[in-house]
N, C-alpha and C positions, 0 to 999 in steps of 0.2 A: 720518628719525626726527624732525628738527625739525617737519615740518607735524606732524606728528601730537602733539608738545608743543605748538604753538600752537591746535591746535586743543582741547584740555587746557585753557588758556590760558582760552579766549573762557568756558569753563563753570565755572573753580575755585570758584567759590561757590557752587556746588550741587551740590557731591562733598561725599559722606563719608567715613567710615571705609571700609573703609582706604586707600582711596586719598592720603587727609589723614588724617596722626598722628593721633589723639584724646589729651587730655590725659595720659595713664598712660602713652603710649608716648613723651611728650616728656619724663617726670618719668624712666622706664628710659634714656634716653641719658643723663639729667645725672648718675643715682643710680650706674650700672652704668661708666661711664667718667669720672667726677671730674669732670666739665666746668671746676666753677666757675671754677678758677684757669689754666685754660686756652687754650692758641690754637688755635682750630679752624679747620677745613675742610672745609667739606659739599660735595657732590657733589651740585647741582641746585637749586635757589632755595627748597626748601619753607617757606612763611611761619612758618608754625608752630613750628619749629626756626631761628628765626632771631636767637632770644634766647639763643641758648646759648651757652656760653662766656666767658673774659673779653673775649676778642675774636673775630671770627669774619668769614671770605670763604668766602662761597659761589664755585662755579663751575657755571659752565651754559653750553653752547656755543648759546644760543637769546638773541639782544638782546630777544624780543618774551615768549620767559619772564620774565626779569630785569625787563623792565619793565611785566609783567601782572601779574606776581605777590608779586616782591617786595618788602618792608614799607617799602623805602629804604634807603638807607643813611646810618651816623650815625657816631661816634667810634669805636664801639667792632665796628660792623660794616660789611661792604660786599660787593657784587656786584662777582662779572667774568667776561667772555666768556675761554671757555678750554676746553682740550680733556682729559677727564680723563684720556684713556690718554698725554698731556704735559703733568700739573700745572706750573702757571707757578710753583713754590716750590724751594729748595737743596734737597739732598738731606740726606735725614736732620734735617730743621727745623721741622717739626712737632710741635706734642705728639698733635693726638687728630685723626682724622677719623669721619664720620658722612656716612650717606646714607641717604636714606627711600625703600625701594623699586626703585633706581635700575638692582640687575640686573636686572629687568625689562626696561628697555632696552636691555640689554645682549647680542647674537644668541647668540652658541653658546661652548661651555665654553673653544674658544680665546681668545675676545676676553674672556671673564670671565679668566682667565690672567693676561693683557696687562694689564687694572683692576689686578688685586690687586697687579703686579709694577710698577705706575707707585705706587698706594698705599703700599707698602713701602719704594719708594727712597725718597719726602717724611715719612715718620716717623720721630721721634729714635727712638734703640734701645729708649728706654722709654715709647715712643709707644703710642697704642690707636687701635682702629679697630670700630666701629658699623653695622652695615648691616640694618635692618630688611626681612624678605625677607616673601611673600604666600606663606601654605601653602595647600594644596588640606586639608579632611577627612581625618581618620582613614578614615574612612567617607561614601563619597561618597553624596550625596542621589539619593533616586531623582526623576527625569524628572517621573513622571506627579504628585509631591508638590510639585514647582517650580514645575511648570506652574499646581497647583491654588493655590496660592500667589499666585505672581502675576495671574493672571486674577482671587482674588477682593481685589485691593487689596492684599496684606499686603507688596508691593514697592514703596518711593516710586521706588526711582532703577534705572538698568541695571544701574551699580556696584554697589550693593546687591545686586542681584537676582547676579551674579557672584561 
């Protein structure tokens, strides 16, 4: 999974939505889980969410995400290589986690399990947690509509077009 976030890596400036927050979905983690006064923990380097919080460590098990992507580190935030199904934090010592997308990377409903049960032990009892997920339609598009779509221009990116 790492080549495939470094490879992520080499093009983040030329992803959109959704693959990058867009602003309304950075304003729902602060609105929807109290951020301000808070210590967080994301799960993945996304730059974009990297203001949030009073204080905030990201985790990413990729050195060349953390250091492609992420904005730095400063007083009140910072990056670390780490494994999220063994968060480097005490149990129960967290106020709020957040992760943009992240089950994505995550293979089959056992190892999503495994996430939620390494998240749960690092949050205080009155902790919250955030997980922006990728829905498919209500109503999937038809084929020959995509196709005519992106063949006449109206898709800039892959992502997009996905």
């Amino acid at each position: 999974m790492t080549e495939h976030w470094n490879a992520i890596r080499k093009h983040w400036q030329l992803l959109g939505s959704p693959l990058r927050p867009p602003a309304q979905v950075v304003e729902a983690y602060e609105r929807e889980l109290e951020l301000a006064q808070s210590h967080v923990v994301m799960l993945g380097v996304t730059p974009e969410l990297a203001g949030l919080g009073a204080t905030m460590i990201a985790v990413d098990e990729s050195a060349d995400m953390i250091a492609g992507i992420w904005p730095g580190d400063t007083d009140m935030r910072k990056a670390v290589r780490g494994d999220w199904f063994d968060l480097p934090f005490p149990g129960a010592s967290i106020d709020a986690l957040i992760g943009d997308g992240c089950l994505s990377a995550i293979g089959d409903a056992e190892a999503r399990r495994a996430l939620f049960s390494a998240i749960a032990s690092v949050l205080k009892a009155d902790g919250r947690a955030g997980i922006r997920l990728y829905a498919s339609p209500e109503t999937p598009d038809d084929p020959k509509d995509v196709r005519a779509l992106a063949l006449g221009g109206g898709v800039s990116t892959f992502h997009e077009l996905k």
